[in-house]
C-alpha positions as CSV (number, residue, x, y, z in Angstrom):
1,X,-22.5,1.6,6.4
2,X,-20.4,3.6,9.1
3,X,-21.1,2.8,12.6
4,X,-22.0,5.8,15.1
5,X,-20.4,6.6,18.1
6,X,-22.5,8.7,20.7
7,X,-20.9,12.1,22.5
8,X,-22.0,13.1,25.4
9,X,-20.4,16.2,26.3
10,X,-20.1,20.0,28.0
11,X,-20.5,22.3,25.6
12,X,-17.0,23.3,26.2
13,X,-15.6,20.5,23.4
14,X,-18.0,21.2,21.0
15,X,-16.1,23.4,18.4
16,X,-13.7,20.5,18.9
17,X,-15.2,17.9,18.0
18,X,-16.9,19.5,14.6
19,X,-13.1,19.9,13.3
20,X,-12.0,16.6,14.1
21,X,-15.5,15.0,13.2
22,X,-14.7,14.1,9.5
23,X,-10.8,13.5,10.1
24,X,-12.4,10.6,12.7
25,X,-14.7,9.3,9.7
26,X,-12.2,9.2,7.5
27,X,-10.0,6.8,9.7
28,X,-12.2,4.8,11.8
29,X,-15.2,4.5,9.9
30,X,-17.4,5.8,12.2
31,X,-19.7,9.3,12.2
32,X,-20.0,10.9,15.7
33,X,-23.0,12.0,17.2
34,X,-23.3,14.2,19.6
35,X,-25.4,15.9,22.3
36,X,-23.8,18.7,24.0
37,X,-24.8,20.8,26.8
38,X,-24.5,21.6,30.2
39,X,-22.8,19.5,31.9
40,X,-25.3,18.8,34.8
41,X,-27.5,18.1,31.8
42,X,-25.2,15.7,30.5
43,X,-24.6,13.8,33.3
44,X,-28.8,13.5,34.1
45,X,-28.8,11.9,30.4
46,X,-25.5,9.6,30.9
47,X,-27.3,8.3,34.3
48,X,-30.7,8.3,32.5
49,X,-29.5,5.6,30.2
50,X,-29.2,7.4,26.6
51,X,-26.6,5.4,24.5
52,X,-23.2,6.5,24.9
53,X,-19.8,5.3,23.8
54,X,-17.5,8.7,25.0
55,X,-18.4,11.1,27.9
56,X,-16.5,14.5,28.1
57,X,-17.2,16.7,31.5
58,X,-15.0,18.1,33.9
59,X,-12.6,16.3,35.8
60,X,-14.3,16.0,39.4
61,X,-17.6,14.6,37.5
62,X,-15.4,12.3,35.4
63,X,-14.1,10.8,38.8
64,X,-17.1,10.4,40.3
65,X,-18.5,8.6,37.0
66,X,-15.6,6.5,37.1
67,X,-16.3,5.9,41.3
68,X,-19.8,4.9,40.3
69,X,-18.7,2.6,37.7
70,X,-19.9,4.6,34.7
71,X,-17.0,5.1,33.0
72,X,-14.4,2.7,31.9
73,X,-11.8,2.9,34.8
74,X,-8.5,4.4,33.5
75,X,-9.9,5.8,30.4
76,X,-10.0,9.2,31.1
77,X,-7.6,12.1,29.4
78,X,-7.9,15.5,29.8
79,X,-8.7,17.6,26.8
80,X,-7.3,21.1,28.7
81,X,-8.3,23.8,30.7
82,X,-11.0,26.2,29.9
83,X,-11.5,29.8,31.2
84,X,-14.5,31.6,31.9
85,X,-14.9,34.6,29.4
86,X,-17.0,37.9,28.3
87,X,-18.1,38.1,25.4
88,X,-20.0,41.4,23.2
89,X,-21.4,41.5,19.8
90,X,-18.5,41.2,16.8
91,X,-17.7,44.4,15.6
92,X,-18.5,46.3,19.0
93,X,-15.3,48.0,21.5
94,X,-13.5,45.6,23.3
95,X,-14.9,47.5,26.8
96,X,-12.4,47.0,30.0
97,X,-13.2,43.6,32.7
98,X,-9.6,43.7,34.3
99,X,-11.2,44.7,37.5
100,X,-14.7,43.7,39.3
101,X,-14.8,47.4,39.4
102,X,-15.3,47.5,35.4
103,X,-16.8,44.2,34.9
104,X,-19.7,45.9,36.9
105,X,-19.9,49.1,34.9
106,X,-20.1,46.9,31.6
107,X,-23.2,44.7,32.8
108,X,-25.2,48.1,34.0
109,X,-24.6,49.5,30.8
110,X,-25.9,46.3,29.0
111,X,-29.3,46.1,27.7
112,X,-29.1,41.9,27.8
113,X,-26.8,39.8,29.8
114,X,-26.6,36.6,28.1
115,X,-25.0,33.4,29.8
116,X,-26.1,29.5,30.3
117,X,-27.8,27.3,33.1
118,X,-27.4,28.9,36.2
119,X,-28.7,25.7,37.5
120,X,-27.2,22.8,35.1
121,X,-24.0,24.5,33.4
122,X,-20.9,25.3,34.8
123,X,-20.3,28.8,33.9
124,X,-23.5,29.4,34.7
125,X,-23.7,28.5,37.6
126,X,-20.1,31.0,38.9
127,X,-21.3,34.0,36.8
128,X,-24.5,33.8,38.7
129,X,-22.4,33.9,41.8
130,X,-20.3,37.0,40.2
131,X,-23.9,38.3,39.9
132,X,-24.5,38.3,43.3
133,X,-21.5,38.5,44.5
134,X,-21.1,42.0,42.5
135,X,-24.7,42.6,44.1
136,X,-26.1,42.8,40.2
137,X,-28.1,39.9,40.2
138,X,-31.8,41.7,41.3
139,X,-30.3,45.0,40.2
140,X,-30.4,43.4,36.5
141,X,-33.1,40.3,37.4
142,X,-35.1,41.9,33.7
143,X,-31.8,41.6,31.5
144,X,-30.7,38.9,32.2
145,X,-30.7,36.0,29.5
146,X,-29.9,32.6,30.7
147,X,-30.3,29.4,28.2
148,X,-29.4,26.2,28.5
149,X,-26.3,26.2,27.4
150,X,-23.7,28.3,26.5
151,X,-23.4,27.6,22.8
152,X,-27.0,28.6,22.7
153,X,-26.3,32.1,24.7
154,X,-23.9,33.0,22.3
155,X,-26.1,32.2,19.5
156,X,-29.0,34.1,20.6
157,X,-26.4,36.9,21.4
158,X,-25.4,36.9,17.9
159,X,-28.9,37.3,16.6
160,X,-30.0,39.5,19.3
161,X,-30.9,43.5,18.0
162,X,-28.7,45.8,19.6
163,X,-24.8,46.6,20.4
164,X,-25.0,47.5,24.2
165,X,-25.1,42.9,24.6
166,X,-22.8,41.2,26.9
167,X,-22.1,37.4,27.6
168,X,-20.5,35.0,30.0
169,X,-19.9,31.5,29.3
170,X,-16.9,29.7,28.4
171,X,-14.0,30.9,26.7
172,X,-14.1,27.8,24.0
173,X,-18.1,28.5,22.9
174,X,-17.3,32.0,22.7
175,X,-14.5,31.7,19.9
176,X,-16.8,28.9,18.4
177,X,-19.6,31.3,18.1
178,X,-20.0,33.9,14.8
179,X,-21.0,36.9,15.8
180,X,-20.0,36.9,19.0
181,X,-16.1,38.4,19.9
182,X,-13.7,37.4,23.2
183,X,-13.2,40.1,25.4
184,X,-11.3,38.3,27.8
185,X,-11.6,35.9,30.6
186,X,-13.2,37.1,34.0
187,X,-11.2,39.2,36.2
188,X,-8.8,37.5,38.4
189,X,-11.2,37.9,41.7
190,X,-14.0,35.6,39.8
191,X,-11.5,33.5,37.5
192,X,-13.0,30.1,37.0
193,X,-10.8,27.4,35.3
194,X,-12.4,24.1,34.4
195,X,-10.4,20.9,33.6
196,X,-12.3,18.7,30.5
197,X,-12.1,15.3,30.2
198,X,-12.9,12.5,28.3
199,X,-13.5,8.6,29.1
200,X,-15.4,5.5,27.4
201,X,-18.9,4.8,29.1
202,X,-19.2,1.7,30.6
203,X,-21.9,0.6,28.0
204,X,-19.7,1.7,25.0
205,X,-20.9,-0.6,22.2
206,X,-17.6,-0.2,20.3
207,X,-14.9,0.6,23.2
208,X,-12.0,0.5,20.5
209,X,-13.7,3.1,18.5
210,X,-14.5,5.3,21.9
211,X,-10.8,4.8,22.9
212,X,-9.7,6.2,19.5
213,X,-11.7,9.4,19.1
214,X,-10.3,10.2,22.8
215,X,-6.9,9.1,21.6
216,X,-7.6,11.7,19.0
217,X,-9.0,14.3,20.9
218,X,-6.2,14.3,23.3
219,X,-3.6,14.3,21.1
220,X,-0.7,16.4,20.2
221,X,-1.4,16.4,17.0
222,X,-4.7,18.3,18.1
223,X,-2.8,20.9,20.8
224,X,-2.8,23.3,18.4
225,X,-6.5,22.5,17.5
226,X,-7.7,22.8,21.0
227,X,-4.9,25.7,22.0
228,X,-7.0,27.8,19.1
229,X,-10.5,27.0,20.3
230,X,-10.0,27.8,23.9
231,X,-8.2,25.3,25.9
232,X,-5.2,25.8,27.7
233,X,-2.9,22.6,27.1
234,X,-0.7,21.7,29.6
């Protein structure tokens, strides 16, 4: 019988960790479960006590854990950078976002404005503040679609009726999404770029198997992996 080893992780490293699931089985003897979300969400669940062997949020909340004594000190790796992107429906015009200008025009035009947590998740809580920074955010108040997370968004997206859809989360659940199609990343004025990273919880119950899958998801064997699905490697 194969152990498990429990994720908790942003949503961001969640098309990830599907691929390399089975590869992982196959040479540590040990299935993956995973619960992945917003990353505020994550975190409530990590300090909550649920079981965890490997956390994966973004850099300053990996710190902190580690501060705290939640994660194993040194254990963290970055996974990448991930942008902040638009999304519309597969098979619809790629529309313009080079500017705030035409980012603005697209989200009037849109019937539904689909995008994650503005309270828990990371891109939802900046395109909020494009929303209101672009002065959209009553304008729109009755399109907009927020869900917990941004795998979720895109999903709903997908399955939504209608072409006239547009979506914000990040650039990684986007490309993991069917249905859905990568416009770009924000424009330059409201770029957001969020460092991932993975570390062993302090409760692991099998630490060497936690310190592989990072070893796994981190390595350079899996740039091109993660360079495909959304992360910038560095």
């Amino acid at each position: 019988m194969m152990n498990t080893l429990n994720i908790l992780s942003g949503g961001a490293a969640q098309g990830l960790v599907g691929q390399l699931r089975e590869a992982f089985a196959a040479s540590h003897g040990a299935t993956i479960e995973g619960s992945f979300g917003a990353v505020g969400m994550m975190k409530d669940k990590l300090l909550a006590g649920e079981p965890c062997d490997v956390v994966i949020l973004t850099a300053a909340q990996i710190k902190e854990l580690e501060a705290q004594g939640h994660v194993v000190a040194g254990s963290a790796a970055p996974l990448g950078v991930v942008r902040t992107g638009v999304a519309v429906k597969a098979g619809q015009p790629l529309p313009a976002i080079d500017s705030p200008a035409a980012l603005k025009a697209l989200l009037r035009k849109a019937s539904g404005i689909y995008f994650p947590d503005p309270v828990k998740a990371t891109a939802g809580i900046h395109f909020m503040k494009v929303l209101q920074t672009l002065g959209l955010d009553q304008e729109l108040a009755d399109r907009l679609r927020p869900f917990p997370n941004g795998a979720t968004a895109m999903r709903e997206m997908a399955q939504a009726a209608g072409g006239d859809l547009v979506g914000s989360t990040q650039v990684t659940e986007i490309l993991y999404t069917p249905g859905v199609a990568l416009v770009g990343v924000l424009p330059k004025e409201f770029e957001l770029a969020t460092v991932y990273t993975a570390a062993v919880c302090s409760r692991a119950a099998d630490p060497a198997a936690a310190t592989a899958l990072i070893a796994l998801l981190t390595a350079d064997t899996s740039a091109a992996l993660r360079e495909s699905g959304g992360f910038e490697v560095r």
